[in-house]
mmJSON file of the N, C-alpha and C atoms, coordinates in Angstrom:
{"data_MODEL":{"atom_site":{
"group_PDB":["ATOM","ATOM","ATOM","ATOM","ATOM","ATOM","ATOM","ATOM","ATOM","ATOM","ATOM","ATOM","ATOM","ATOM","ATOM","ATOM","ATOM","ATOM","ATOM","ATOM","ATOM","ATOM","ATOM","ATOM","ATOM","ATOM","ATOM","ATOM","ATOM","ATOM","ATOM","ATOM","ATOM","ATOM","ATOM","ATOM","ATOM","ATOM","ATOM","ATOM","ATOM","ATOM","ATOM","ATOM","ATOM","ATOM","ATOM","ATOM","ATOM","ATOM","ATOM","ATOM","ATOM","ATOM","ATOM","ATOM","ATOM","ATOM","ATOM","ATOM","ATOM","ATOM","ATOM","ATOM","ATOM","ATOM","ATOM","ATOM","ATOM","ATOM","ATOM","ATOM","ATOM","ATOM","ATOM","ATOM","ATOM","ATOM","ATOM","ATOM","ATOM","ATOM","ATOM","ATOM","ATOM","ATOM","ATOM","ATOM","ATOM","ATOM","ATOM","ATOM","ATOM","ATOM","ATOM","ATOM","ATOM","ATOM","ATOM","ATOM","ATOM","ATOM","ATOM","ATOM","ATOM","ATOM","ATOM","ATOM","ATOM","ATOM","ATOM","ATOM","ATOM","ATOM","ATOM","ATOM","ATOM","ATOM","ATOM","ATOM","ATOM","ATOM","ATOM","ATOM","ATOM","ATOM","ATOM","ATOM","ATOM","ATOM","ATOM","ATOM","ATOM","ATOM","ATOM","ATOM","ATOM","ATOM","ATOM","ATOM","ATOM","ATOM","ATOM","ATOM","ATOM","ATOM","ATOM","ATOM","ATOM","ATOM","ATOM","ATOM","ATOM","ATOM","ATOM","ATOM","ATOM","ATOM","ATOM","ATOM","ATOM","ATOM","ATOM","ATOM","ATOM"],
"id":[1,2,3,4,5,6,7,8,9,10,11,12,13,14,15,16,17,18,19,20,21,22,23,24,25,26,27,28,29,30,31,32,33,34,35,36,37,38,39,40,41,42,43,44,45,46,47,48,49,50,51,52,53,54,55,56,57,58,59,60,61,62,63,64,65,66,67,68,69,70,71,72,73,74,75,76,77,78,79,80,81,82,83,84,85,86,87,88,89,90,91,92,93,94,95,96,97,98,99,100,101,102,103,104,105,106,107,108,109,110,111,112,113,114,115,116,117,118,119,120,121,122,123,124,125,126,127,128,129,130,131,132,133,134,135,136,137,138,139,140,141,142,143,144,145,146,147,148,149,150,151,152,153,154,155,156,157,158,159,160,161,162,163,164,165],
"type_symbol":["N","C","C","N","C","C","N","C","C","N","C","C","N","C","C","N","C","C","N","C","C","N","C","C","N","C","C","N","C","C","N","C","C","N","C","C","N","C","C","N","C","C","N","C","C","N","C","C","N","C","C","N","C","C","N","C","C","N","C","C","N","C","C","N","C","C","N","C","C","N","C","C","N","C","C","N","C","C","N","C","C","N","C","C","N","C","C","N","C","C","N","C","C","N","C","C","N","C","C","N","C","C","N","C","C","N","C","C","N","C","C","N","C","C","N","C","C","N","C","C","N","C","C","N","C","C","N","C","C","N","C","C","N","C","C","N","C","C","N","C","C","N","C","C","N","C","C","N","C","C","N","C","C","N","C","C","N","C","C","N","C","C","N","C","C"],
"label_atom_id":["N","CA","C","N","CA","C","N","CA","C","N","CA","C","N","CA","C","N","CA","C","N","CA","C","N","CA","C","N","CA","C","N","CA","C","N","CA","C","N","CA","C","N","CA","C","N","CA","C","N","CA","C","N","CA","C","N","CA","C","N","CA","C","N","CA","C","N","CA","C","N","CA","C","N","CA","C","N","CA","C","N","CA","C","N","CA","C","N","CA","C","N","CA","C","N","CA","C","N","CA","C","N","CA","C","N","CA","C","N","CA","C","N","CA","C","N","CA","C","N","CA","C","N","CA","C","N","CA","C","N","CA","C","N","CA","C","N","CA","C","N","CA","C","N","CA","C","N","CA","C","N","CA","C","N","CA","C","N","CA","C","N","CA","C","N","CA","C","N","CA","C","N","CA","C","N","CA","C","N","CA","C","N","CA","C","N","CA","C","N","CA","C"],
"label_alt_id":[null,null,null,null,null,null,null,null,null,null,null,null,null,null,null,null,null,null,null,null,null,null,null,null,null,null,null,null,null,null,null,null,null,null,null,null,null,null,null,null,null,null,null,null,null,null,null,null,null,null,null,null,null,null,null,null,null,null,null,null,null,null,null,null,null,null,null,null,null,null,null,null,null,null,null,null,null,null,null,null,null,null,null,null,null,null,null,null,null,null,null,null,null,null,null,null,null,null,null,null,null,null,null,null,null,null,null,null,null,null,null,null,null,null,null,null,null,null,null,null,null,null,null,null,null,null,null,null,null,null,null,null,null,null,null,null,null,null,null,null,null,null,null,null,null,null,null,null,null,null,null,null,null,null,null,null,null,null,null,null,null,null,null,null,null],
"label_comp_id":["UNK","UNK","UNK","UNK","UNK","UNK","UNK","UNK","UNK","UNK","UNK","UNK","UNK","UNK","UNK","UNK","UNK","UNK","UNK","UNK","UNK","UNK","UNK","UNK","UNK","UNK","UNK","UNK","UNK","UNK","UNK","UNK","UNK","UNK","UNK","UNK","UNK","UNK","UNK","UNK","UNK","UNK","UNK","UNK","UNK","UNK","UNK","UNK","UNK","UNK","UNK","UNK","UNK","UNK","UNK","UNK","UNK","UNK","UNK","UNK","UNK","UNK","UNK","UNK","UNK","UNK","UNK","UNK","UNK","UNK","UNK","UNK","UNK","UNK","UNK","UNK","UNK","UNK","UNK","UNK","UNK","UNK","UNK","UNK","UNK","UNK","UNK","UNK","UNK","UNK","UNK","UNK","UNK","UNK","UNK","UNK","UNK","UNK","UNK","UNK","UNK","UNK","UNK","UNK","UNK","UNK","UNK","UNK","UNK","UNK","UNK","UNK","UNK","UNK","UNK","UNK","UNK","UNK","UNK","UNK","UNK","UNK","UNK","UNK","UNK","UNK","UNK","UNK","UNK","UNK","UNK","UNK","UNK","UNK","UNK","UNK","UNK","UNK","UNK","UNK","UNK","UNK","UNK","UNK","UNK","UNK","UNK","UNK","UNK","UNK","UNK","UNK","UNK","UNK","UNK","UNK","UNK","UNK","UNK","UNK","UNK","UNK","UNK","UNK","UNK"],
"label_asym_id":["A","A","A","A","A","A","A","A","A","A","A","A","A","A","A","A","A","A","A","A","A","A","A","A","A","A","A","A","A","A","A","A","A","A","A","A","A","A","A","A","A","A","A","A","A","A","A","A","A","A","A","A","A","A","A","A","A","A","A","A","A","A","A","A","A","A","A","A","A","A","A","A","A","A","A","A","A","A","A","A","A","A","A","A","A","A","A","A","A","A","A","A","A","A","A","A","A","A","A","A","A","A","A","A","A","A","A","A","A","A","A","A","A","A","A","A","A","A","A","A","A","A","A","A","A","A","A","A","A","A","A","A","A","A","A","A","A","A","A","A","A","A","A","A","A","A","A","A","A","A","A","A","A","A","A","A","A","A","A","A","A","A","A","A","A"],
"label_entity_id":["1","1","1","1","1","1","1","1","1","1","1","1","1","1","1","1","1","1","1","1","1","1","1","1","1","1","1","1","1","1","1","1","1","1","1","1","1","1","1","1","1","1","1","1","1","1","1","1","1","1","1","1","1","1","1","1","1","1","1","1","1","1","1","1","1","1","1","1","1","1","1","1","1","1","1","1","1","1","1","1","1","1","1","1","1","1","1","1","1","1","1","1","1","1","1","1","1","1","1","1","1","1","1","1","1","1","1","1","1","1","1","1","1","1","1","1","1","1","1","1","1","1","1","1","1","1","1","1","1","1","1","1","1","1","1","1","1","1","1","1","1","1","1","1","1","1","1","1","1","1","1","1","1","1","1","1","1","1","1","1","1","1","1","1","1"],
"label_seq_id":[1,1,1,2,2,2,3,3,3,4,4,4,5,5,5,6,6,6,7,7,7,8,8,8,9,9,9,10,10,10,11,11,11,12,12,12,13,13,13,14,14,14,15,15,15,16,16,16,17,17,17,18,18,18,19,19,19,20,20,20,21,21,21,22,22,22,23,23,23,24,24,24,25,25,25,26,26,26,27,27,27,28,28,28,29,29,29,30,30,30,31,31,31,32,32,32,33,33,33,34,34,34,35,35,35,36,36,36,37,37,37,38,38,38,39,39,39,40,40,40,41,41,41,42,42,42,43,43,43,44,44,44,45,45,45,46,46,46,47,47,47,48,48,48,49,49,49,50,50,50,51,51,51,52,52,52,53,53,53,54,54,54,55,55,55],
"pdbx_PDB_ins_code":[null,null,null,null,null,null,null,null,null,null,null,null,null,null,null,null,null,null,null,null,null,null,null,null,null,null,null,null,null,null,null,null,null,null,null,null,null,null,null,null,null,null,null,null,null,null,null,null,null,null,null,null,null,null,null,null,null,null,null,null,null,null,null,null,null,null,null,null,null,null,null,null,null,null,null,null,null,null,null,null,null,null,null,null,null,null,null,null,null,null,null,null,null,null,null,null,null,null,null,null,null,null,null,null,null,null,null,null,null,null,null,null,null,null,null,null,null,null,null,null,null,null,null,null,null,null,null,null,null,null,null,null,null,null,null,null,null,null,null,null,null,null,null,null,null,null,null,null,null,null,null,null,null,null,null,null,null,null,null,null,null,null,null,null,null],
"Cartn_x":[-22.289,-23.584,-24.118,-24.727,-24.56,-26.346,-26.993,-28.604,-27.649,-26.918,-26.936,-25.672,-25.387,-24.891,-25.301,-26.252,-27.564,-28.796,-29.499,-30.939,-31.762,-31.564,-32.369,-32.113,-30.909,-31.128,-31.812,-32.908,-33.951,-34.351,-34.614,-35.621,-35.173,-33.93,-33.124,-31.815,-32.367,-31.279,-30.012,-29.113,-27.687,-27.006,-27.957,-27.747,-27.429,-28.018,-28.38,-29.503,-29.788,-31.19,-32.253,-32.552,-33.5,-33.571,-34.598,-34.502,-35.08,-35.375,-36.342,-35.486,-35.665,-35.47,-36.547,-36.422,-37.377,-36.918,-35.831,-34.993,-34.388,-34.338,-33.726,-32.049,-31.758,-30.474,-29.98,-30.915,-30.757,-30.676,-31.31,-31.328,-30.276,-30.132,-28.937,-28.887,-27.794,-27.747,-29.035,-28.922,-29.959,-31.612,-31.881,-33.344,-33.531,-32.585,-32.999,-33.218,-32.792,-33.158,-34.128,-34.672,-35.782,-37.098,-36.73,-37.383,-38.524,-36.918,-36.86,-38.18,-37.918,-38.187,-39.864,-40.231,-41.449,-42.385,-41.417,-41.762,-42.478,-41.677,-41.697,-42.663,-42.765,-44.091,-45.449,-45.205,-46.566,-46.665,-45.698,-46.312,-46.618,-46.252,-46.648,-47.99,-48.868,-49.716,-50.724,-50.979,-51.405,-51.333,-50.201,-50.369,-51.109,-51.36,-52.257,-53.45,-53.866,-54.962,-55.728,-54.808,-55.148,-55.591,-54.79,-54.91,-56.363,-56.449,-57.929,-59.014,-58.865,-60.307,-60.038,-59.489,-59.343,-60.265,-60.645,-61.663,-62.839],
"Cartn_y":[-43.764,-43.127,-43.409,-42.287,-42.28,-43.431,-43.137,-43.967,-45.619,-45.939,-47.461,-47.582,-46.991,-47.249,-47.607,-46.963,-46.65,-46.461,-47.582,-47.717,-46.666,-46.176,-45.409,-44.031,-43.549,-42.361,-41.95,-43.073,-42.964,-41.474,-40.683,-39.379,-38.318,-38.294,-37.724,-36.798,-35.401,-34.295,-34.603,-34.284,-34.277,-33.038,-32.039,-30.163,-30.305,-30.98,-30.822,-30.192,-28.845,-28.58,-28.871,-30.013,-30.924,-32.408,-32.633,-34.395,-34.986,-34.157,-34.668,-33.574,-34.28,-33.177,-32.65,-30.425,-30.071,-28.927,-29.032,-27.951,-26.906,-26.759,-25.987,-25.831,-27.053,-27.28,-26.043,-25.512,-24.427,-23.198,-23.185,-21.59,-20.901,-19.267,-19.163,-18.895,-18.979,-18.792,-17.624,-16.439,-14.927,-16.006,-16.546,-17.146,-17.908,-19.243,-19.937,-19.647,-18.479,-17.772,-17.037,-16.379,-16.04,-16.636,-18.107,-18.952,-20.123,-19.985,-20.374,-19.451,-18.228,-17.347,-17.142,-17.155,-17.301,-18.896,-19.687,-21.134,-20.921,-20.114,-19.903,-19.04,-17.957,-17.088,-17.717,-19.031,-19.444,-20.273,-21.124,-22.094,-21.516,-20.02,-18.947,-18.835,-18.583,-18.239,-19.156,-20.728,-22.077,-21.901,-21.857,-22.289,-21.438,-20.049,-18.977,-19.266,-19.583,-19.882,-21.194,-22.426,-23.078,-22.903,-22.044,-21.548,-20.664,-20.129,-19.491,-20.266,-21.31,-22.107,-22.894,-23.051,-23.816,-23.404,-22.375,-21.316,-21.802],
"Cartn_z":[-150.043,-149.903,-148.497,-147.92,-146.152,-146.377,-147.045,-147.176,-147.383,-148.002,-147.854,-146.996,-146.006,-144.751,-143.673,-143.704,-142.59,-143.251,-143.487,-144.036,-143.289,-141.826,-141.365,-141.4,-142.542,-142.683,-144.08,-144.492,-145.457,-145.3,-145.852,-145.523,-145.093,-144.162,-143.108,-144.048,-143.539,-144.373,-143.766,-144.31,-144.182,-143.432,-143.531,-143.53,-141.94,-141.118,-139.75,-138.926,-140.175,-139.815,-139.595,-139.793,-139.687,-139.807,-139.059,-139.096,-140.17,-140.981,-142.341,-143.329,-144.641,-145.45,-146.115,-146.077,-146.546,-147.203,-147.729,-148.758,-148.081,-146.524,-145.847,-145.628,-146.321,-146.318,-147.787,-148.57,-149.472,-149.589,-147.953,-147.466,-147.004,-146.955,-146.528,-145.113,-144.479,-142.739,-142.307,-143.103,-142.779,-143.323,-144.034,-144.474,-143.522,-143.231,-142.075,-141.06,-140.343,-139.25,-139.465,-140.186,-140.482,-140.748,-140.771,-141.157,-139.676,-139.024,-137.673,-136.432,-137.318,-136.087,-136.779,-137.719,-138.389,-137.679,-137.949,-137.166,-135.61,-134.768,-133.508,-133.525,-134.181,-134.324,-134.321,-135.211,-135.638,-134.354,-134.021,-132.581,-131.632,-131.419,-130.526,-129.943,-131.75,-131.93,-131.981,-132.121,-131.739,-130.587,-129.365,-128.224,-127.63,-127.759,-126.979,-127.845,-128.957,-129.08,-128.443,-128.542,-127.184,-126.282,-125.367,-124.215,-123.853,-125.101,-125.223,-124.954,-125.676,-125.934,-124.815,-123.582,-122.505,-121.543,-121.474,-120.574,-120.783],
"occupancy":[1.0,1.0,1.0,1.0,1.0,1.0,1.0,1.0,1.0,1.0,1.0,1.0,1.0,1.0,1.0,1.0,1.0,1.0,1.0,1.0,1.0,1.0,1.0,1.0,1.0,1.0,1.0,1.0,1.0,1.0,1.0,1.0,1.0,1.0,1.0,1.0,1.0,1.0,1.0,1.0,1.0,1.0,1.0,1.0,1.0,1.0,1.0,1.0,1.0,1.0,1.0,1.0,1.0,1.0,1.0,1.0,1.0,1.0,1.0,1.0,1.0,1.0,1.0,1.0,1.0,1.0,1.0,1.0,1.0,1.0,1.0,1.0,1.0,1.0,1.0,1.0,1.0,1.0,1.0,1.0,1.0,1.0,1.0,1.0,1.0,1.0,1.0,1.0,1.0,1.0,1.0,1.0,1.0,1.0,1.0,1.0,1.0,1.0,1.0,1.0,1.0,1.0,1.0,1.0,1.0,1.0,1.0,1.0,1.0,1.0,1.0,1.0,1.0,1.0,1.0,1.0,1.0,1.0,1.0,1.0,1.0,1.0,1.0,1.0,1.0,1.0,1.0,1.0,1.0,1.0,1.0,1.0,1.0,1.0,1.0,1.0,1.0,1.0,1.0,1.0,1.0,1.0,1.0,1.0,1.0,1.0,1.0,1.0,1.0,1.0,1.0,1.0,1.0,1.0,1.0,1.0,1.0,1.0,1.0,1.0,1.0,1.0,1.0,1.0,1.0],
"B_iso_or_equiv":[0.0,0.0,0.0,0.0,0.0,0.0,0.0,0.0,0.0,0.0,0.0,0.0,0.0,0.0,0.0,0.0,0.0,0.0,0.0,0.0,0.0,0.0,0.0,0.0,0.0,0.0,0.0,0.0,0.0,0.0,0.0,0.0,0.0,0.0,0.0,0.0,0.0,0.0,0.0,0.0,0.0,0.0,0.0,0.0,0.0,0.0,0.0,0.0,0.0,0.0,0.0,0.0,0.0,0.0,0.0,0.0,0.0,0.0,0.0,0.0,0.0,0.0,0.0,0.0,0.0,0.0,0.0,0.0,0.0,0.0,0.0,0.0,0.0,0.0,0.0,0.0,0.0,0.0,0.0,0.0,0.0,0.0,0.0,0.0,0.0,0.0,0.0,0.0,0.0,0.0,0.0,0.0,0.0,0.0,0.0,0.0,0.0,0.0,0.0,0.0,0.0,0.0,0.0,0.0,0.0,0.0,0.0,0.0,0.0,0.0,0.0,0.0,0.0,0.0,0.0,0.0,0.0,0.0,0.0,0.0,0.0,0.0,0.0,0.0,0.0,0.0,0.0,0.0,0.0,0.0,0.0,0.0,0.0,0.0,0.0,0.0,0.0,0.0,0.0,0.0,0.0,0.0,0.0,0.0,0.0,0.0,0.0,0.0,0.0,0.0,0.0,0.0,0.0,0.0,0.0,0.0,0.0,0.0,0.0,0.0,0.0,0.0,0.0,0.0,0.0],
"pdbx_formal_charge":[null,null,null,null,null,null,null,null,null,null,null,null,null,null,null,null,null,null,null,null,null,null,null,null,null,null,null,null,null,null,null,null,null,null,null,null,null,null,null,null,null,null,null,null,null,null,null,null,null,null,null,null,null,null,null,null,null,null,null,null,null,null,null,null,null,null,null,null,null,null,null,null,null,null,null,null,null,null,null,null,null,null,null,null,null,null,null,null,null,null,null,null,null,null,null,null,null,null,null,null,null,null,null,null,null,null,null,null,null,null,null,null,null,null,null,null,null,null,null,null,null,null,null,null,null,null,null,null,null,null,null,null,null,null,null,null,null,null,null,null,null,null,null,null,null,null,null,null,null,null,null,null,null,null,null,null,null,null,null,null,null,null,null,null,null],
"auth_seq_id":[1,1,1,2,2,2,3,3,3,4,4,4,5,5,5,6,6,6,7,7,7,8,8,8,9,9,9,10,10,10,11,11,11,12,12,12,13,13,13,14,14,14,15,15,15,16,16,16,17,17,17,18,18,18,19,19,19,20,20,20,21,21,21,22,22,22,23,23,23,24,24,24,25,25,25,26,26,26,27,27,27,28,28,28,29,29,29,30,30,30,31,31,31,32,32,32,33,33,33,34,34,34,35,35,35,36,36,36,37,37,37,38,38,38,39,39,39,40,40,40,41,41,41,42,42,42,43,43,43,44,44,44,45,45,45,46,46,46,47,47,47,48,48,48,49,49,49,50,50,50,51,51,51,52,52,52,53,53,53,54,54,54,55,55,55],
"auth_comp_id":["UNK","UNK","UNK","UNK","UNK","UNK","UNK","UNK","UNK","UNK","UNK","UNK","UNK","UNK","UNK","UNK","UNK","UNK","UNK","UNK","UNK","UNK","UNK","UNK","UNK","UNK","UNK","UNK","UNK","UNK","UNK","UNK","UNK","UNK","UNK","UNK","UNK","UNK","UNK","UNK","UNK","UNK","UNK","UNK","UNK","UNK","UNK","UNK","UNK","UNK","UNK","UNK","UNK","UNK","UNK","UNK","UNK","UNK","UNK","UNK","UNK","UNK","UNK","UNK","UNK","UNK","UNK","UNK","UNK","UNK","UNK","UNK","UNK","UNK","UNK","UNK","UNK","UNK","UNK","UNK","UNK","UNK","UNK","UNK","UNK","UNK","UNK","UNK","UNK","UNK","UNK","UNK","UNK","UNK","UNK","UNK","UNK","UNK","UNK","UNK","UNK","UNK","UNK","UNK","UNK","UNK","UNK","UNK","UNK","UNK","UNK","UNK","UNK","UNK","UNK","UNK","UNK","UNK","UNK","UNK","UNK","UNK","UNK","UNK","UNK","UNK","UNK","UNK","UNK","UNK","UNK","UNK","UNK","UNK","UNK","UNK","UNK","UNK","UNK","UNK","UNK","UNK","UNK","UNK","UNK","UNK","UNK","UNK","UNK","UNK","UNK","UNK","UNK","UNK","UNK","UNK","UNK","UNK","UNK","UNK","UNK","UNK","UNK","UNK","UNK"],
"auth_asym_id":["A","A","A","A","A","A","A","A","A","A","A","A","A","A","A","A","A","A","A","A","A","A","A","A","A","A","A","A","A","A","A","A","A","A","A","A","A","A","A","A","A","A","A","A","A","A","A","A","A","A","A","A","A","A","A","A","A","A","A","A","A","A","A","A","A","A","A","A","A","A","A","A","A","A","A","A","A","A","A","A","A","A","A","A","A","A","A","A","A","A","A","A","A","A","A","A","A","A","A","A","A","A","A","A","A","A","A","A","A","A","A","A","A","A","A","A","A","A","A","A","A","A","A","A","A","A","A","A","A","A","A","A","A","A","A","A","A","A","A","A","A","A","A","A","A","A","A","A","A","A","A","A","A","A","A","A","A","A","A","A","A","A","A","A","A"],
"auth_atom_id":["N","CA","C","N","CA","C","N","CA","C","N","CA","C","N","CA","C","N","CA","C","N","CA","C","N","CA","C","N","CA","C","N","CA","C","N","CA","C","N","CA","C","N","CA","C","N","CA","C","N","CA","C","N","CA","C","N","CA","C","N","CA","C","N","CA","C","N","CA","C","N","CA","C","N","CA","C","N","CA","C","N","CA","C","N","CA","C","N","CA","C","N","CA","C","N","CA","C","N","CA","C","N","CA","C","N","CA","C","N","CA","C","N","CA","C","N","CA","C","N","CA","C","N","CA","C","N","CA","C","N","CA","C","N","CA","C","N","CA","C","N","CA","C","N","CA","C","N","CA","C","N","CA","C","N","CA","C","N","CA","C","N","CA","C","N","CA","C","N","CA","C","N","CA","C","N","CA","C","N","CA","C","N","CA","C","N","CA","C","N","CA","C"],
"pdbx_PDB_model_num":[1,1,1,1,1,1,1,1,1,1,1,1,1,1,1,1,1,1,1,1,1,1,1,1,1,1,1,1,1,1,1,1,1,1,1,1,1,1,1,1,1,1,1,1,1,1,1,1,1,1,1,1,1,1,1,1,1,1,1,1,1,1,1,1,1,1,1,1,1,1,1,1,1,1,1,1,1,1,1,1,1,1,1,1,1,1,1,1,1,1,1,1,1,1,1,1,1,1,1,1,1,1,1,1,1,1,1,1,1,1,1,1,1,1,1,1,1,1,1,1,1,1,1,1,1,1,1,1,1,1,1,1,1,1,1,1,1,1,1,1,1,1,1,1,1,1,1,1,1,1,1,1,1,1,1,1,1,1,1,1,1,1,1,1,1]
}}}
């Protein structure tokens, strides 16, 4: 078992997709990319709203 090998992969998916696990390791290649690109949409949309309220 890779957790009592390495105590510090407590928490840590196996999938590679992530440094945490959050069930993405369930998705299929077409969801995770879709998933990805939804992600990027939204930090998109935080950082120009940022950028807004900087004025």
């Amino acid at each position: 078992m890779r957790v009592q090998a390495n105590p510090a992969d407590i928490g840590r998916c196996g999938c590679g997709r992530r440094d945490y696990c959050d069930g993405s390791h369930g998705l299929s290649e077409e969801q995770w990319q879709a998933r990805l690109a939804e992600e990027q949409k939204q930090a998109e949309q935080l950082a120009a709203e940022a950028d807004f309220g900087d004025d």
